[in-house]
CHARMM-style PDB file with segment names, atoms N, HN, CA, C and O in Angstrom:
ATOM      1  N   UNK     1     -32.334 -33.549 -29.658  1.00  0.00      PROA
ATOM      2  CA  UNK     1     -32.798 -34.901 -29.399  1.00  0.00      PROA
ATOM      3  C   UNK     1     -32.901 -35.092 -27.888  1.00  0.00      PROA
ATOM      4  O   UNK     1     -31.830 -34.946 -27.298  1.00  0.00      PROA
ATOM      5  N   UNK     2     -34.000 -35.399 -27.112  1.00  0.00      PROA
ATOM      6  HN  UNK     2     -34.869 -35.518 -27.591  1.00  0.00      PROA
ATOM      7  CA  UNK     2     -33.870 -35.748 -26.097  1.00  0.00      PROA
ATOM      8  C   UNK     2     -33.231 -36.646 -25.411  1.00  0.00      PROA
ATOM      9  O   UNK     2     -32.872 -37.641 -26.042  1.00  0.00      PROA
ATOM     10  N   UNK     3     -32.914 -36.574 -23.999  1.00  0.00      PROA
ATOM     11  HN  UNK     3     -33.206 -35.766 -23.486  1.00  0.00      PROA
ATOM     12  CA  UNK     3     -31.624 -37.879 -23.419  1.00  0.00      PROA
ATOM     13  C   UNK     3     -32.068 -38.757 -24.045  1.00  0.00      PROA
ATOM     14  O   UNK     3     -31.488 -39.366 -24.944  1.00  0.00      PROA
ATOM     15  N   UNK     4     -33.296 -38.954 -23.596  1.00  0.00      PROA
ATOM     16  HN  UNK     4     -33.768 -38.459 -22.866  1.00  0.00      PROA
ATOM     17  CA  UNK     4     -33.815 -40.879 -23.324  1.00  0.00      PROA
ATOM     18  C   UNK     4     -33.808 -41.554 -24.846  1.00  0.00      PROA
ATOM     19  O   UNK     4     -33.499 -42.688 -25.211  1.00  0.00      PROA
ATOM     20  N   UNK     5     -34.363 -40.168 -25.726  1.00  0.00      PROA
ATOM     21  HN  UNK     5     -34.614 -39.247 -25.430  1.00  0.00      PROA
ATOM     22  CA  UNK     5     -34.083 -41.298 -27.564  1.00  0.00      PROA
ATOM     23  C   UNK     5     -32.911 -41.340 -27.803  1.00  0.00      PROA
ATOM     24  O   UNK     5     -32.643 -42.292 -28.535  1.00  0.00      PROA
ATOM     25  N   UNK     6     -31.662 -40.456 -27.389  1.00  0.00      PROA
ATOM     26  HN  UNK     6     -31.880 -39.682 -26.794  1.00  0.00      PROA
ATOM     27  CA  UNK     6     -30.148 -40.439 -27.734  1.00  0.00      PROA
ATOM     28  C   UNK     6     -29.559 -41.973 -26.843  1.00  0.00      PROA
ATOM     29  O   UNK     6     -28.805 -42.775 -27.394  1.00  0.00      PROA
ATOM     30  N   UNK     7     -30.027 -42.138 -25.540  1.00  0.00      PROA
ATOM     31  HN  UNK     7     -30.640 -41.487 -25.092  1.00  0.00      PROA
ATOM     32  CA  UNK     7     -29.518 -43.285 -25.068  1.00  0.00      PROA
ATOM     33  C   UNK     7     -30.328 -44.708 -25.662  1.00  0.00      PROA
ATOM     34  O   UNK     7     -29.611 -45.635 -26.041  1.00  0.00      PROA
ATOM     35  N   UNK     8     -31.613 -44.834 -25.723  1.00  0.00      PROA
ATOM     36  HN  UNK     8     -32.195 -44.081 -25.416  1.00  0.00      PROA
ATOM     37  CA  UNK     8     -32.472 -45.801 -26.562  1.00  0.00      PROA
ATOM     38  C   UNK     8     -31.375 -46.316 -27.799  1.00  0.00      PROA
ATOM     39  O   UNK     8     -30.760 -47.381 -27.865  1.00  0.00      PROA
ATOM     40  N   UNK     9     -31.373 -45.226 -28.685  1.00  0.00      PROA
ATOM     41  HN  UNK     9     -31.873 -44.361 -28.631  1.00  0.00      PROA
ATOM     42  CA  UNK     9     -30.799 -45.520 -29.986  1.00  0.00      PROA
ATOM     43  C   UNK     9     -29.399 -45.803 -30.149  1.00  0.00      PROA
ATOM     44  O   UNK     9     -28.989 -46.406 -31.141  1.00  0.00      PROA
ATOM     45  N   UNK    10     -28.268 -45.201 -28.769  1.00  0.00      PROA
ATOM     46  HN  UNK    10     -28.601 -44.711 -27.963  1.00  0.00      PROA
ATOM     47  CA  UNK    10     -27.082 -45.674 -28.442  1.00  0.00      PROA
ATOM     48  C   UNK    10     -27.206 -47.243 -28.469  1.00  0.00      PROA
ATOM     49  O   UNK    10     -26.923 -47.934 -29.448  1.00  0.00      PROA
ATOM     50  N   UNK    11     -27.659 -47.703 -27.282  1.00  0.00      PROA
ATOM     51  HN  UNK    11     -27.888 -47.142 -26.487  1.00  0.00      PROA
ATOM     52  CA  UNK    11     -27.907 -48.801 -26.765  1.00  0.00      PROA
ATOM     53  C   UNK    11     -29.065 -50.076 -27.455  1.00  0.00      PROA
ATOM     54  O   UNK    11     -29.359 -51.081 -26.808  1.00  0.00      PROA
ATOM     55  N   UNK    12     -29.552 -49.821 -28.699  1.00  0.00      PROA
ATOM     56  HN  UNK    12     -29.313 -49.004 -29.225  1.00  0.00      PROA
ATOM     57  CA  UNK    12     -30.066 -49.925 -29.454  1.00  0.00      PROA
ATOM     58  C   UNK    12     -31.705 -50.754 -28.659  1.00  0.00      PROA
ATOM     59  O   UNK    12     -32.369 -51.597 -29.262  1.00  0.00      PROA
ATOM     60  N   UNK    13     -31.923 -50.415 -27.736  1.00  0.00      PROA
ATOM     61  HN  UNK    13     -31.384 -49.730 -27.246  1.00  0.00      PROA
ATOM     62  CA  UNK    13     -33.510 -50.693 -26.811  1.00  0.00      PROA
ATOM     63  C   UNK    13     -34.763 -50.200 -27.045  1.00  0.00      PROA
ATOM     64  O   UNK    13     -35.011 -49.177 -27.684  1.00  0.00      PROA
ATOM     65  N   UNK    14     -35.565 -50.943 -26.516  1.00  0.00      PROA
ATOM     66  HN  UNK    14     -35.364 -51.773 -25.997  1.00  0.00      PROA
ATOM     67  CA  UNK    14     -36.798 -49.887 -26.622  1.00  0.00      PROA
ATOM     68  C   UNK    14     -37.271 -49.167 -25.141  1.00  0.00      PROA
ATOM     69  O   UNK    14     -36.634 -49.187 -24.087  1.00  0.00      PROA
ATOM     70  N   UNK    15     -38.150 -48.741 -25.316  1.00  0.00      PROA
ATOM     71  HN  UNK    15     -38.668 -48.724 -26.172  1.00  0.00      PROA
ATOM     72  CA  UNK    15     -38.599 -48.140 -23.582  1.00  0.00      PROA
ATOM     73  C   UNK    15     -40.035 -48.572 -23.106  1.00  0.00      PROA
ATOM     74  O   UNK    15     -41.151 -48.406 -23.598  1.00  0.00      PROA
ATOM     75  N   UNK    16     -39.533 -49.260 -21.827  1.00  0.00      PROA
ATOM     76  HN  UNK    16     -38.627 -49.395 -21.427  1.00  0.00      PROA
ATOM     77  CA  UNK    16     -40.614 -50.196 -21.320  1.00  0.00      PROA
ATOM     78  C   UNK    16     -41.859 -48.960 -21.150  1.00  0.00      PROA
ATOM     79  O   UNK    16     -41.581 -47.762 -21.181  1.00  0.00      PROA
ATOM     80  N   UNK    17     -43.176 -49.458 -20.979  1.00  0.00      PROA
ATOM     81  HN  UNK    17     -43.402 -50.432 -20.954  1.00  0.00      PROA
ATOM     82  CA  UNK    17     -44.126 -48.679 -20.868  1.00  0.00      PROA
ATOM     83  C   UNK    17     -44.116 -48.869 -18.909  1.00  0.00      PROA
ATOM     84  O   UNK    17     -43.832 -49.832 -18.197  1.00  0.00      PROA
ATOM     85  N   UNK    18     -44.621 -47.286 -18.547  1.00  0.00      PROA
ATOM     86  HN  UNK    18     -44.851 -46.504 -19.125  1.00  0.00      PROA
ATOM     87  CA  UNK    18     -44.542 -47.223 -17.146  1.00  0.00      PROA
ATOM     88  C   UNK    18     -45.839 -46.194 -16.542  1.00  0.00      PROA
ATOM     89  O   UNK    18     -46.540 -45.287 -16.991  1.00  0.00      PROA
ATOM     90  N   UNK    19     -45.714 -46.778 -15.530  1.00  0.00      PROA
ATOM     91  HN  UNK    19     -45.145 -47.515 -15.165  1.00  0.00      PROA
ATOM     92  CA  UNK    19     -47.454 -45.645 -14.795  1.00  0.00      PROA
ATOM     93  C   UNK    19     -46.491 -44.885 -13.895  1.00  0.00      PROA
ATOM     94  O   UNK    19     -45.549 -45.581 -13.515  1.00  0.00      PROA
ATOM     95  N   UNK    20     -46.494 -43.854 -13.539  1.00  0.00      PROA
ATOM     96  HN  UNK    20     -47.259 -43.288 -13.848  1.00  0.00      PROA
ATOM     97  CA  UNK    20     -46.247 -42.497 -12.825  1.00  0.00      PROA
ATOM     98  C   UNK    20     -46.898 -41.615 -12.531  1.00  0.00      PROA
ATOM     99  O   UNK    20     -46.988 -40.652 -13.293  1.00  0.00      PROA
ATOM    100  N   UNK    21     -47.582 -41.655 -11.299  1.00  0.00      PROA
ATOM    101  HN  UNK    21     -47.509 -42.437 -10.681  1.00  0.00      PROA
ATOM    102  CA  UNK    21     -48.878 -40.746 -10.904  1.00  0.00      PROA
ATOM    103  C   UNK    21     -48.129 -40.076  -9.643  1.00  0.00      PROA
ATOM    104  O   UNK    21     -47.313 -40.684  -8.950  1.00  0.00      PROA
ATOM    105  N   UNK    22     -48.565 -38.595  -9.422  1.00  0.00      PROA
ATOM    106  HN  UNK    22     -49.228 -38.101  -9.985  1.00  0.00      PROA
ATOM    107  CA  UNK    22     -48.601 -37.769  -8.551  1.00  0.00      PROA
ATOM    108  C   UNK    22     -49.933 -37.454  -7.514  1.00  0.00      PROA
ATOM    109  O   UNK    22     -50.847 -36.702  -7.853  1.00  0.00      PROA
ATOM    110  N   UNK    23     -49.891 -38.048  -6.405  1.00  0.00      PROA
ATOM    111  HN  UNK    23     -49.149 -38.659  -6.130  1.00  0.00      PROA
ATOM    112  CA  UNK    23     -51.012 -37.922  -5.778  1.00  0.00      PROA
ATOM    113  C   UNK    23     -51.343 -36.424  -5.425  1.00  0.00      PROA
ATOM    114  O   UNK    23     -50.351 -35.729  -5.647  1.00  0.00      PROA
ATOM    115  N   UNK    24     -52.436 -35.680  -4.935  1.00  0.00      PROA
ATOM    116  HN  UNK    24     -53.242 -36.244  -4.755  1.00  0.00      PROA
ATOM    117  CA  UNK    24     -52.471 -34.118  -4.531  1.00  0.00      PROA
ATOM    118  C   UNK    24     -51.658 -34.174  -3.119  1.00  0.00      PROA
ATOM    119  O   UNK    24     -51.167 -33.110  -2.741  1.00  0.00      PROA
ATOM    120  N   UNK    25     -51.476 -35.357  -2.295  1.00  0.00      PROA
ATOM    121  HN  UNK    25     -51.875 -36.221  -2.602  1.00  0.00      PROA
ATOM    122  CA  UNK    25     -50.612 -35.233  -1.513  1.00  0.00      PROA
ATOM    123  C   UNK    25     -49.044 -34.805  -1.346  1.00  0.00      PROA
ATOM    124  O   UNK    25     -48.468 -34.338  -0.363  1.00  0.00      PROA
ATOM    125  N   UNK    26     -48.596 -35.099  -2.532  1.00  0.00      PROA
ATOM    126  HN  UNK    26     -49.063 -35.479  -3.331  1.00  0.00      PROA
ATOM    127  CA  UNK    26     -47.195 -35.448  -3.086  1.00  0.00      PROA
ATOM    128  C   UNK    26     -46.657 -36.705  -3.108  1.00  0.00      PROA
ATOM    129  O   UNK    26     -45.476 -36.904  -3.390  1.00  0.00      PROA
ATOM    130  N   UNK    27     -47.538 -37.679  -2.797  1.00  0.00      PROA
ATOM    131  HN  UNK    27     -48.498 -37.517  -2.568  1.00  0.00      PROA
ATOM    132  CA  UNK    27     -47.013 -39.354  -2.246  1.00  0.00      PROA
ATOM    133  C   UNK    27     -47.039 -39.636  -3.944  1.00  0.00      PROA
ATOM    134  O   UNK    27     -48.070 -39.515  -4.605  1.00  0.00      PROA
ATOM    135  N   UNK    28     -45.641 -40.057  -4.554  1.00  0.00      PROA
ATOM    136  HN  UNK    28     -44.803 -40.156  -4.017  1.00  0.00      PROA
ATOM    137  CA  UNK    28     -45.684 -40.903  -6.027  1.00  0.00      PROA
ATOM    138  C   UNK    28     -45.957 -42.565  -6.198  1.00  0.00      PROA
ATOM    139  O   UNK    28     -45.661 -43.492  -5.444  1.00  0.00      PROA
ATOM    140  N   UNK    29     -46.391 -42.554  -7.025  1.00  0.00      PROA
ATOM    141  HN  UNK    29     -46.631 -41.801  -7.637  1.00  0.00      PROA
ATOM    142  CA  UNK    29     -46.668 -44.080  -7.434  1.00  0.00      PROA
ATOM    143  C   UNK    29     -46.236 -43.988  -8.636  1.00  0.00      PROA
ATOM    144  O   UNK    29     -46.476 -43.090  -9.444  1.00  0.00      PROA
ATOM    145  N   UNK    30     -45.329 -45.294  -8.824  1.00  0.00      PROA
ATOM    146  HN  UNK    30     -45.134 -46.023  -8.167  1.00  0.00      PROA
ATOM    147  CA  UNK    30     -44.816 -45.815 -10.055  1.00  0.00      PROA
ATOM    148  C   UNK    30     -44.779 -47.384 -10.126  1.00  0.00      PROA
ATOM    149  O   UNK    30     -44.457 -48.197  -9.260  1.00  0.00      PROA
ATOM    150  N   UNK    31     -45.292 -47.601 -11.681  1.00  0.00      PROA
ATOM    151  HN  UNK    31     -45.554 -46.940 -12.385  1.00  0.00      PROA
ATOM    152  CA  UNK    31     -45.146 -48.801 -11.790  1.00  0.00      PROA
ATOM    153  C   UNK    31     -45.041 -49.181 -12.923  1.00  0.00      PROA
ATOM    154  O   UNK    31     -45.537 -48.567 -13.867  1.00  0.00      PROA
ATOM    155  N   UNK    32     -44.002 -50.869 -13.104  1.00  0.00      PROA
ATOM    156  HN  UNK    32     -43.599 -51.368 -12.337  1.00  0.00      PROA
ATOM    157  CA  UNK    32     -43.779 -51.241 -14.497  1.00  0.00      PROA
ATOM    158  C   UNK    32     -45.080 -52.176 -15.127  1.00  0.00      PROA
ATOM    159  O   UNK    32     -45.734 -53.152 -14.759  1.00  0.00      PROA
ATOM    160  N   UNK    33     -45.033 -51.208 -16.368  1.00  0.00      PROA
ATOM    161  HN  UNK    33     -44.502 -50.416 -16.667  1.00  0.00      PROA
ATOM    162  CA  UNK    33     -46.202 -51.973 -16.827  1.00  0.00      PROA
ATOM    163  C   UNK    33     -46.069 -53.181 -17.876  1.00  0.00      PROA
ATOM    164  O   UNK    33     -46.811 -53.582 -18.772  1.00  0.00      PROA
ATOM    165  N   UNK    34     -44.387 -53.736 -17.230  1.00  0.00      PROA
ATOM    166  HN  UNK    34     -43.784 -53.410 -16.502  1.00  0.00      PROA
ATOM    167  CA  UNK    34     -44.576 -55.209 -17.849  1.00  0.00      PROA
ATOM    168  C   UNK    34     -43.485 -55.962 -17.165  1.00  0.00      PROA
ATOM    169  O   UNK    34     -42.819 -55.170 -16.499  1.00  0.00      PROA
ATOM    170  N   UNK    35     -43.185 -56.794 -17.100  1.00  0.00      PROA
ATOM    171  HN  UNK    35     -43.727 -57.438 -17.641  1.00  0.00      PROA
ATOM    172  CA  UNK    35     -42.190 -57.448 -16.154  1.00  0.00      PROA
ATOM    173  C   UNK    35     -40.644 -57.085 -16.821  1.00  0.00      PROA
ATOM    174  O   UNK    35     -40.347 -57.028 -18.014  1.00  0.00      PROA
ATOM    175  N   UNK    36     -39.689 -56.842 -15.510  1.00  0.00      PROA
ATOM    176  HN  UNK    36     -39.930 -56.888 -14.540  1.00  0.00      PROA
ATOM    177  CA  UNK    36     -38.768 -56.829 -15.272  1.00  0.00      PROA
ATOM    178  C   UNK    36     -37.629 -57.552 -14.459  1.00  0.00      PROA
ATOM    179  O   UNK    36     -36.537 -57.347 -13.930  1.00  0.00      PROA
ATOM    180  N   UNK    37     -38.539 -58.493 -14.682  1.00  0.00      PROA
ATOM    181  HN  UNK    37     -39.426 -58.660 -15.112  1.00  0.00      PROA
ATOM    182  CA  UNK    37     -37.601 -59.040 -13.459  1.00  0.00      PROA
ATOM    183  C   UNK    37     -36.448 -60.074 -14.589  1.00  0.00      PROA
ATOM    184  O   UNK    37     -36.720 -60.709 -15.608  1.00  0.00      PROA
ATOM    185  N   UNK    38     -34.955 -59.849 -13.763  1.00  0.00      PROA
ATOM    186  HN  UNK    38     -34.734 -59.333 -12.936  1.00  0.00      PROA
ATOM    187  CA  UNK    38     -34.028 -60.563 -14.402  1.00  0.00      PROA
ATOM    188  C   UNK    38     -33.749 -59.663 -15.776  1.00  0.00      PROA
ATOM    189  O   UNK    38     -33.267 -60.411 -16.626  1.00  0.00      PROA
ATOM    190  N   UNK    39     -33.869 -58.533 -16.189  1.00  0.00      PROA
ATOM    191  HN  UNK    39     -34.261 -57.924 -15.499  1.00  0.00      PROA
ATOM    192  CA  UNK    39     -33.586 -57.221 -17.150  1.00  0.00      PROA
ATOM    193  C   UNK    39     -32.725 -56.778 -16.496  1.00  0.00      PROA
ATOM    194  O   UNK    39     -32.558 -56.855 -15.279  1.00  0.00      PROA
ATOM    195  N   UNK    40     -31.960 -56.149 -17.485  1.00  0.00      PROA
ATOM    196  HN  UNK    40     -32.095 -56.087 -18.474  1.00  0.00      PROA
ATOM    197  CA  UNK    40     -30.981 -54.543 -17.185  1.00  0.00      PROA
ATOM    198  C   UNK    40     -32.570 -53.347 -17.807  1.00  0.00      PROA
ATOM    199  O   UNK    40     -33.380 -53.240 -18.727  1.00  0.00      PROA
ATOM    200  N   UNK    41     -32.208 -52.783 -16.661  1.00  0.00      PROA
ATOM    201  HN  UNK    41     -31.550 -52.871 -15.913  1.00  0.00      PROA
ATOM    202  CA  UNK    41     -33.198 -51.705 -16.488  1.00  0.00      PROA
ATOM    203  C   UNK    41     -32.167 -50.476 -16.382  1.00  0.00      PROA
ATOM    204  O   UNK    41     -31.177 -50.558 -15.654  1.00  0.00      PROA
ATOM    205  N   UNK    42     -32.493 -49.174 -17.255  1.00  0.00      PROA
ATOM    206  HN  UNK    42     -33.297 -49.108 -17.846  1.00  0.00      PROA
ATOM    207  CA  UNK    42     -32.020 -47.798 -16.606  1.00  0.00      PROA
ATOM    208  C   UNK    42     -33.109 -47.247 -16.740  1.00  0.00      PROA
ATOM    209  O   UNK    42     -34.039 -47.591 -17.470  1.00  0.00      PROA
ATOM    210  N   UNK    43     -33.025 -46.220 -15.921  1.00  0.00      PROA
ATOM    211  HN  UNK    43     -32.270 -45.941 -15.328  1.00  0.00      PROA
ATOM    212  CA  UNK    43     -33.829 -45.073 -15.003  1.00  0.00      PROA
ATOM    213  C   UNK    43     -33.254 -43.856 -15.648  1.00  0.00      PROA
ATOM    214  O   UNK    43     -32.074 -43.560 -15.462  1.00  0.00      PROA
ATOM    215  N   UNK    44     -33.948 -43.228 -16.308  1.00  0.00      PROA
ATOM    216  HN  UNK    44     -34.907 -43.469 -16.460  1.00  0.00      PROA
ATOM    217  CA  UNK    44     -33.260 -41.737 -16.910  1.00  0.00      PROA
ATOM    218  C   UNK    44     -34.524 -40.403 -16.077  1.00  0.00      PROA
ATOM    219  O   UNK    44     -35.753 -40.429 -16.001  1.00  0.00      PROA
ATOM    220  N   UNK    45     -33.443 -39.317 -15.552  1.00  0.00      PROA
ATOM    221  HN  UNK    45     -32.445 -39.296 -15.614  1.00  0.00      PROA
ATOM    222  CA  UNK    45     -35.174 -38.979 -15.260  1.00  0.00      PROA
ATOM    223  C   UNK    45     -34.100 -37.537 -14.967  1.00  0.00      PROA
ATOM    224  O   UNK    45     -33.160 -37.305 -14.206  1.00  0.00      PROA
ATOM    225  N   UNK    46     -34.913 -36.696 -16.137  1.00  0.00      PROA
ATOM    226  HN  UNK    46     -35.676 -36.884 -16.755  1.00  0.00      PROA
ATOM    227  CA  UNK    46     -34.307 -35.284 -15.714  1.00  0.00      PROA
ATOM    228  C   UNK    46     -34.819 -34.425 -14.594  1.00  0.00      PROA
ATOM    229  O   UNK    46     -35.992 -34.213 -14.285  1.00  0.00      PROA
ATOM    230  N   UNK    47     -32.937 -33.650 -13.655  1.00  0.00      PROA
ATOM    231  HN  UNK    47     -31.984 -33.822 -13.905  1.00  0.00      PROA
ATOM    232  CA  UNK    47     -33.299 -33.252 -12.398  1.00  0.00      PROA
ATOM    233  C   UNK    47     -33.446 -31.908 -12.837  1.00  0.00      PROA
ATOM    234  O   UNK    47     -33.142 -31.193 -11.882  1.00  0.00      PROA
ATOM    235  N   UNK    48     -33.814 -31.115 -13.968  1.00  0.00      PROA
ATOM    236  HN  UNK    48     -34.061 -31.695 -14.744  1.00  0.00      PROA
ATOM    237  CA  UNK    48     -34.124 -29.726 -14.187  1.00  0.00      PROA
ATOM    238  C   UNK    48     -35.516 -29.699 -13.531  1.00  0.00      PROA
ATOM    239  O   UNK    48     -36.264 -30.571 -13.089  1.00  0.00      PROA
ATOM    240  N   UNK    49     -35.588 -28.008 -13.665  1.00  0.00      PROA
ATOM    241  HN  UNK    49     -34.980 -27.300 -14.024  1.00  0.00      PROA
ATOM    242  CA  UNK    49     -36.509 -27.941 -13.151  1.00  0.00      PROA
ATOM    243  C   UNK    49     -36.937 -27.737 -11.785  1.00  0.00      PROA
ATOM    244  O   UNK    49     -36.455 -26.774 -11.188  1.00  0.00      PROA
ATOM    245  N   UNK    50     -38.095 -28.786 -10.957  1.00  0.00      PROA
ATOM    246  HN  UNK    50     -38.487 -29.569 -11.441  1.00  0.00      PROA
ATOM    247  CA  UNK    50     -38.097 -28.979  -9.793  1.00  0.00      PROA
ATOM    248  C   UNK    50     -37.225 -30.403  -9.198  1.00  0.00      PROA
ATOM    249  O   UNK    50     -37.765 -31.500  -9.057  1.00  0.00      PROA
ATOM    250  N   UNK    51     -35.796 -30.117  -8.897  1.00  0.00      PROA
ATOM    251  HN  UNK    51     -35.357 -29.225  -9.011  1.00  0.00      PROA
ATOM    252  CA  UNK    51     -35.278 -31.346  -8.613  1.00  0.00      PROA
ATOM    253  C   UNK    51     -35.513 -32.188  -7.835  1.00  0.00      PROA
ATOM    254  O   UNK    51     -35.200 -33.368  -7.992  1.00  0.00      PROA
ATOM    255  N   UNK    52     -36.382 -31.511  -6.410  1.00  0.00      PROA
ATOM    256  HN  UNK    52     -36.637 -30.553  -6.283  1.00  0.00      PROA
ATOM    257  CA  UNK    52     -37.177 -32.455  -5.346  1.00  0.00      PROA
ATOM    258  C   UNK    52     -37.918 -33.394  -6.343  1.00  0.00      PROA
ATOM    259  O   UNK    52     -37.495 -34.547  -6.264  1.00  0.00      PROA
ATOM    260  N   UNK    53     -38.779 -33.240  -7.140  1.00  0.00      PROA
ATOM    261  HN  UNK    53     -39.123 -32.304  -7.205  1.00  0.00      PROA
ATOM    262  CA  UNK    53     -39.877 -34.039  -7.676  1.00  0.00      PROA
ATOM    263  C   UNK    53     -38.790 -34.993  -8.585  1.00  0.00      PROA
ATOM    264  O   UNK    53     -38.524 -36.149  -8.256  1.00  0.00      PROA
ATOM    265  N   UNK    54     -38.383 -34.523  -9.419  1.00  0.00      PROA
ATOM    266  HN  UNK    54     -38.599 -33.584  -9.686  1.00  0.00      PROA
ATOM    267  CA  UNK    54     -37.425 -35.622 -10.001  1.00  0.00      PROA
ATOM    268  C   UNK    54     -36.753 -36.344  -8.907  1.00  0.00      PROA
ATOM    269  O   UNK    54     -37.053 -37.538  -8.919  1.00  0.00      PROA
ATOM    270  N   UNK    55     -35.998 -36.033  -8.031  1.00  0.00      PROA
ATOM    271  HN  UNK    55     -35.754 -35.063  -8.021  1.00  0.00      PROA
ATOM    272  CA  UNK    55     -35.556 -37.570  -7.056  1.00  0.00      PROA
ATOM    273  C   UNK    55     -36.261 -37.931  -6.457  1.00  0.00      PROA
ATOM    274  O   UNK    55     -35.855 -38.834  -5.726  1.00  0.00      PROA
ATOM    275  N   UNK    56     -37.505 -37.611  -6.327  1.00  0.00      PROA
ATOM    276  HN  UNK    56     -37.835 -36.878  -6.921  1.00  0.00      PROA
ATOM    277  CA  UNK    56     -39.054 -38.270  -5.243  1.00  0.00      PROA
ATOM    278  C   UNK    56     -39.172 -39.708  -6.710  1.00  0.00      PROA
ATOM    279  O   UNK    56     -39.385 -40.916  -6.616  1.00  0.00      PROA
ATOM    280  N   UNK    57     -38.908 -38.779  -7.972  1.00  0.00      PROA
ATOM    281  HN  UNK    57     -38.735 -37.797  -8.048  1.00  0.00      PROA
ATOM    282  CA  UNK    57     -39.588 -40.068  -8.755  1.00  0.00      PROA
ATOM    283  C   UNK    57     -39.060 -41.101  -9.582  1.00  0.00      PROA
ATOM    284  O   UNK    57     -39.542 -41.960 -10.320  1.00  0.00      PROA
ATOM    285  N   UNK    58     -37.196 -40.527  -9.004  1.00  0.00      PROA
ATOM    286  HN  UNK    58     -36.804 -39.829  -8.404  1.00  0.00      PROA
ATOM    287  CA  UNK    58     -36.543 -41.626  -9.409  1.00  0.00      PROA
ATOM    288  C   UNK    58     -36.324 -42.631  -8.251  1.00  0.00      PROA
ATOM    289  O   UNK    58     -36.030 -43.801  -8.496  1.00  0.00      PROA
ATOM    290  N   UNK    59     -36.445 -42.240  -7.190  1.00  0.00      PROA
ATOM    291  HN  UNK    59     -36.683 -41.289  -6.992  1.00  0.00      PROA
ATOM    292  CA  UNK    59     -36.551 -42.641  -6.000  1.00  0.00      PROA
ATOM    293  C   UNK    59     -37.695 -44.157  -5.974  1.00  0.00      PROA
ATOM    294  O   UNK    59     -37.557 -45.333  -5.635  1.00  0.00      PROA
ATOM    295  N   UNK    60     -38.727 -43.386  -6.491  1.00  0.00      PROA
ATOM    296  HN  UNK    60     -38.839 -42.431  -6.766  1.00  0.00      PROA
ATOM    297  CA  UNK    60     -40.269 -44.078  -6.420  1.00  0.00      PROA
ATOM    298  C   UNK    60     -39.994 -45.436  -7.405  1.00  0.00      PROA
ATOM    299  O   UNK    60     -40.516 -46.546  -7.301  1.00  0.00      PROA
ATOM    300  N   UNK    61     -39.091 -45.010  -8.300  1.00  0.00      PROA
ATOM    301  HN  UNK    61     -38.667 -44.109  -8.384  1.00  0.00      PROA
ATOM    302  CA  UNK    61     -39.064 -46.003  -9.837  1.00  0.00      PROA
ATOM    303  C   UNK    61     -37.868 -46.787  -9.012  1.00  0.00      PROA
ATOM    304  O   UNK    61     -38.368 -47.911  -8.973  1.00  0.00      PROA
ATOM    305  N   UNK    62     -36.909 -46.873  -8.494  1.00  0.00      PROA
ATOM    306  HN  UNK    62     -36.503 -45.959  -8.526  1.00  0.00      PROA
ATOM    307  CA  UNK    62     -35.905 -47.477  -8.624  1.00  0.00      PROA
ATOM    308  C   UNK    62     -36.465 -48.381  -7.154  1.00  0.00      PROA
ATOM    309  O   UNK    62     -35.851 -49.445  -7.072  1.00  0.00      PROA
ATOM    310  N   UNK    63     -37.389 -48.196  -6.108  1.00  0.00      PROA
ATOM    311  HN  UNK    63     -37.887 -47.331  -6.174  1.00  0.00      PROA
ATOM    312  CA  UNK    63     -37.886 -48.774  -5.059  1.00  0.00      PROA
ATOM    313  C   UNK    63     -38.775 -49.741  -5.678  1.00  0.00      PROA
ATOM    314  O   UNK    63     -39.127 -50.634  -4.907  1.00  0.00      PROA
ATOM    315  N   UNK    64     -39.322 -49.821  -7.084  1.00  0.00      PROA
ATOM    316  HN  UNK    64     -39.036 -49.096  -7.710  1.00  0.00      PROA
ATOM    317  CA  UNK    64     -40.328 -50.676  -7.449  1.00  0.00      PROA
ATOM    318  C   UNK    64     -40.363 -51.787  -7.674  1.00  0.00      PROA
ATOM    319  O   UNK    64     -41.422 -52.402  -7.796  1.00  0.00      PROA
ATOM    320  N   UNK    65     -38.378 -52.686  -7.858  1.00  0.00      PROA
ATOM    321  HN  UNK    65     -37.518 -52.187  -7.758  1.00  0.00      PROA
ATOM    322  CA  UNK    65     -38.154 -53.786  -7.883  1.00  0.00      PROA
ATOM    323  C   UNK    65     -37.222 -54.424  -6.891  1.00  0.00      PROA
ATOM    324  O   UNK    65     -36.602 -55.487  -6.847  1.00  0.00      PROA
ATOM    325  N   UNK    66     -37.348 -53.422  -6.145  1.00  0.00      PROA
ATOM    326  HN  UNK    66     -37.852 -52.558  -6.180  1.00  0.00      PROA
ATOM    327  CA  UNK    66     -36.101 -54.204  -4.897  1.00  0.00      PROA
ATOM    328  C   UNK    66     -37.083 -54.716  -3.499  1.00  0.00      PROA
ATOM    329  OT1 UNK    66     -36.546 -55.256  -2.532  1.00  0.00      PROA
TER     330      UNK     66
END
């Protein structure tokens, strides 16, 4: 089972819909594609793999409401 449906179904939530684009530059864009404001929000974002790119894009997600 992957993290994000094992924590969803813990926590009994659904998962907001989100845009996450990789430019050919490396510059990320993320965005919520419905309001958040005044929510408990988590950020799940696996660092396997290439871990630079995973904290560029949890980085990118967690800068999107502050």
């Amino acid at each position: 089972m992957p993290l994000w449906r094992a924590h969803r179904c813990q926590l009994g939530i659904e998962l907001g819909p989100i845009t996450l684009k990789t430019f050919p530059n490396d510059e990320v864009y993320c965005r919520f594609d419905e309001s958040i404001r005044g929510a408990d929000v988590f950020l799940i974002q696996p660092m396997c793999g290439n871990a630079g790119t995973g904290i560029t894009q949890m980085m990118a997600c967690s800068s999107c409401w502050s």
